[in-house]
C-alpha positions as CSV (number, residue, x, y, z in Angstrom):
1,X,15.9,-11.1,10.7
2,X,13.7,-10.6,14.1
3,X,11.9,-7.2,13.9
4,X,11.4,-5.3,16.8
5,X,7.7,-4.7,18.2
6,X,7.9,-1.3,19.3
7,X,7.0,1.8,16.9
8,X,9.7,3.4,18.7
9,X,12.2,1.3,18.2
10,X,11.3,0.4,14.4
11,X,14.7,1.4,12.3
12,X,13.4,1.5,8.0
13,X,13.8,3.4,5.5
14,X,10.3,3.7,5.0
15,X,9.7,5.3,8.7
16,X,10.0,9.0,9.7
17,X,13.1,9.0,12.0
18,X,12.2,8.6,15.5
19,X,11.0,12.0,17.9
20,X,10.1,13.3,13.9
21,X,7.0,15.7,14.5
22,X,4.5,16.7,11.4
23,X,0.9,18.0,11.1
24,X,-0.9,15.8,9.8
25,X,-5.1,16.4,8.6
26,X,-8.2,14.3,8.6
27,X,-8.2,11.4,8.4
28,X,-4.3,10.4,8.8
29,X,-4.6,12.6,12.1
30,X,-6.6,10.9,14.9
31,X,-10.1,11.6,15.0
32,X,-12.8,9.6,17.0
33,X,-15.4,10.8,14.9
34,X,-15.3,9.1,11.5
35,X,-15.7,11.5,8.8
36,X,-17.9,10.9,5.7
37,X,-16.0,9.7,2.7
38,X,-16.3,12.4,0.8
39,X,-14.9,14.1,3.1
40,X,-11.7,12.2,3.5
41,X,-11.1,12.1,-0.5
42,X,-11.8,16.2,-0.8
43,X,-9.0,15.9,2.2
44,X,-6.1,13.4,0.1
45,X,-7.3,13.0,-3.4
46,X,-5.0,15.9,-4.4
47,X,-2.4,15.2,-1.7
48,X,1.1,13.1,-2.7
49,X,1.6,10.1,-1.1
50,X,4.1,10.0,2.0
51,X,7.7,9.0,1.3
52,X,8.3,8.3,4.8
53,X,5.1,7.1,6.9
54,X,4.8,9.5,10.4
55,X,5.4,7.1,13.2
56,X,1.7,7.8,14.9
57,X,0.5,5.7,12.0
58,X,1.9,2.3,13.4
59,X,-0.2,0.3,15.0
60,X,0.3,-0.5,18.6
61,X,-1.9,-2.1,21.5
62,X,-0.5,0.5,23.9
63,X,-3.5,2.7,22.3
64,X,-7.2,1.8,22.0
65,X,-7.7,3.1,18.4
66,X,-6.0,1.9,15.4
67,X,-5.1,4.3,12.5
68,X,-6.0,3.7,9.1
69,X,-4.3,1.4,7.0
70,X,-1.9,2.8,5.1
71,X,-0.5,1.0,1.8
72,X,3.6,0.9,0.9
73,X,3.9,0.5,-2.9
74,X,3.9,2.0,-6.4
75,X,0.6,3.4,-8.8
76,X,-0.4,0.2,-10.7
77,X,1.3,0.1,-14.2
78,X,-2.4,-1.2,-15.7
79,X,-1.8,-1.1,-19.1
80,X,1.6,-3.0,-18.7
81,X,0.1,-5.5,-16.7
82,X,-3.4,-6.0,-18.7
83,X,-0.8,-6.4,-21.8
84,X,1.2,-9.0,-19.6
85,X,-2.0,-11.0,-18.7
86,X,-3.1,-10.8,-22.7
87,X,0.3,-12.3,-23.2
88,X,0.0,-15.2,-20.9
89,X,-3.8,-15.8,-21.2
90,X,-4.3,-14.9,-18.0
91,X,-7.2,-12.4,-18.1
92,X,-10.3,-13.2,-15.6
93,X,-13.1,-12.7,-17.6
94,X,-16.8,-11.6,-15.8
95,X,-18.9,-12.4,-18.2
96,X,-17.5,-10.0,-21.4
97,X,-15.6,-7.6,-19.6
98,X,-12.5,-8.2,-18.2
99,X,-12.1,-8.1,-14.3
100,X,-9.1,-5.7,-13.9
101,X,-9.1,-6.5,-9.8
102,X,-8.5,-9.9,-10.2
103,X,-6.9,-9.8,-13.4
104,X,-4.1,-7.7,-12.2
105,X,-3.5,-9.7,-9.0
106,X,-3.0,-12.7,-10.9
107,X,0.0,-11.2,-13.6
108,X,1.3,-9.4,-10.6
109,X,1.9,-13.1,-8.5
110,X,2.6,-14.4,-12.1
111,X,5.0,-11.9,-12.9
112,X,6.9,-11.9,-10.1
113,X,7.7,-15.8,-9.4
114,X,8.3,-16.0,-13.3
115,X,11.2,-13.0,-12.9
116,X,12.0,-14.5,-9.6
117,X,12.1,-10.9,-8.1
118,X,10.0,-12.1,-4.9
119,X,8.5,-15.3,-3.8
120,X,6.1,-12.8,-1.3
121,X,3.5,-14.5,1.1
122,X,-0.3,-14.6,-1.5
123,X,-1.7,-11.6,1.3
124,X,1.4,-9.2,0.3
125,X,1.9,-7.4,-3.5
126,X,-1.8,-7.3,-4.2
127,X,-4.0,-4.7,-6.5
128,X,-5.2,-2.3,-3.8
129,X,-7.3,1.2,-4.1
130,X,-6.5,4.3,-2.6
131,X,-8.2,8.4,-2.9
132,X,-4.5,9.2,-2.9
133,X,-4.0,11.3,-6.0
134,X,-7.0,9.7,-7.3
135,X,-8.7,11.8,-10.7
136,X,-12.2,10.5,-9.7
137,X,-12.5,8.2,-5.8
138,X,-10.2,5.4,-6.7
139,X,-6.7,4.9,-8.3
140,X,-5.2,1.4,-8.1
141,X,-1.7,0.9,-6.3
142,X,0.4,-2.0,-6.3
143,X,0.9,-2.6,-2.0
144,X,3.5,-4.4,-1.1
145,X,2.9,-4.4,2.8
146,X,0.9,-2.1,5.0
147,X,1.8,-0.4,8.5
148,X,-0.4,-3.7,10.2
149,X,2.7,-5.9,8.8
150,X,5.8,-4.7,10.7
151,X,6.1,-7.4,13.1
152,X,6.2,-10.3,9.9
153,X,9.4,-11.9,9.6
154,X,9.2,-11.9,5.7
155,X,9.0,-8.2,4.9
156,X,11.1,-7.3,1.9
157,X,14.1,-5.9,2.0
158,X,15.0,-2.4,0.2
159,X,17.0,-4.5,-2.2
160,X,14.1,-6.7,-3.3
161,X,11.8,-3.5,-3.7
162,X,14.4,-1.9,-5.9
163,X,13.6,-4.9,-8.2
164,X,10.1,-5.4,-7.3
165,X,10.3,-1.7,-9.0
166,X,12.2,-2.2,-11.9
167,X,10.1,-5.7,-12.9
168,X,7.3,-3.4,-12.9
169,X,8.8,-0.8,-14.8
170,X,7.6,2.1,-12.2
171,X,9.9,5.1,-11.6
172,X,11.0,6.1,-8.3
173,X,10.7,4.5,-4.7
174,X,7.9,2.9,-2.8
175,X,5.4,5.8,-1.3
176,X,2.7,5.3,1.5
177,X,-1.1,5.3,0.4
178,X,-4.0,5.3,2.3
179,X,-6.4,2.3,1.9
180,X,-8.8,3.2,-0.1
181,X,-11.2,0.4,2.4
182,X,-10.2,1.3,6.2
183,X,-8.9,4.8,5.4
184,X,-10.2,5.7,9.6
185,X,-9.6,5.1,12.9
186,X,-11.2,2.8,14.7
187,X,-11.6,0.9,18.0
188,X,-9.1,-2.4,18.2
């Protein structure tokens, strides 16, 4: 199915409804100045993820700055996943510790074409960190897409991230998270 281009025009779920108005703070609000990192994490660490993403957080070339990226998934189930990768012999070792970045991407592809849930495109359902709700700077989310990935023809539908959700065994819906890498604005 064709997706429109246009942030106004976008119809999902996942979207605030269009003319939607919110106050939003540092750093999902725009800012030319790029605050410090601690900064932004003392400003979303204890914050909830959004269940609808505001609209002036899609990209668009009409403007000269890009927001930050902003991550549509679940929080990682690690331990269900490291177990998974145990299971299968799977883990990526780095030296004698295990490296949970790359050990969770793999079960997470692995996983999924094995259930047959989604056959997803190798830059989409990825290990990614975000401040959002973090304990200490990082908590690890599983992204489906981001806000840059409207316009892709293979986004999945809301009936494949039902599944996506239960193979995972997460409670609740997808939620918007900011990157944890390009959590700023910034000049296209």
């Amino acid at each position: 199915m064709p997706r429109p281009h246009s942030s106004r025009t976008l119809d999902l779920p996942c979207l605030d409804p269009p003319g939607t108005s919110r106050t939003l703070v540092i750093p999902f609000a725009f800012s030319r100045e790029r605050p410090s990192y601690q900064q932004m994490f003392d400003n979303v660490h204890s914050t909830d993820p959004f269940t609808t993403l505001p609209r002036v957080l899609i990209p668009s070339l009409r403007y000269t700055y890009v927001p930050p990226r902003m991550l549509y998934g679940w929080p990682a189930p690690k331990e269900s996943l490291l177990a998974y990768a145990k299971k299968k012999k799977i883990v990526v070792r780095s030296g004698r510790t295990i490296d949970e970045p790359a050990t969770l991407g793999i079960a997470l592809r692995i996983m999924m074409l094995e259930s047959g849930v989604a056959n997803l495109p190798h830059d989409m359902l990825r290990p990614r960190i975000t401040p959002v709700g973090a304990d200490d700077q990082q908590r690890v989310v599983v992204a489906v897409y981001s806000n840059y990935d409207f316009t892709r023809k293979e986004l999945p539908s809301q009936e494949t991230m039902e599944k996506l959700g239960q193979c995972l065994g997460v409670e609740g819906p997808p939620r918007w998270y900011l990157d944890g890498l390009n959590w700023y604005w910034r000049l296209w």
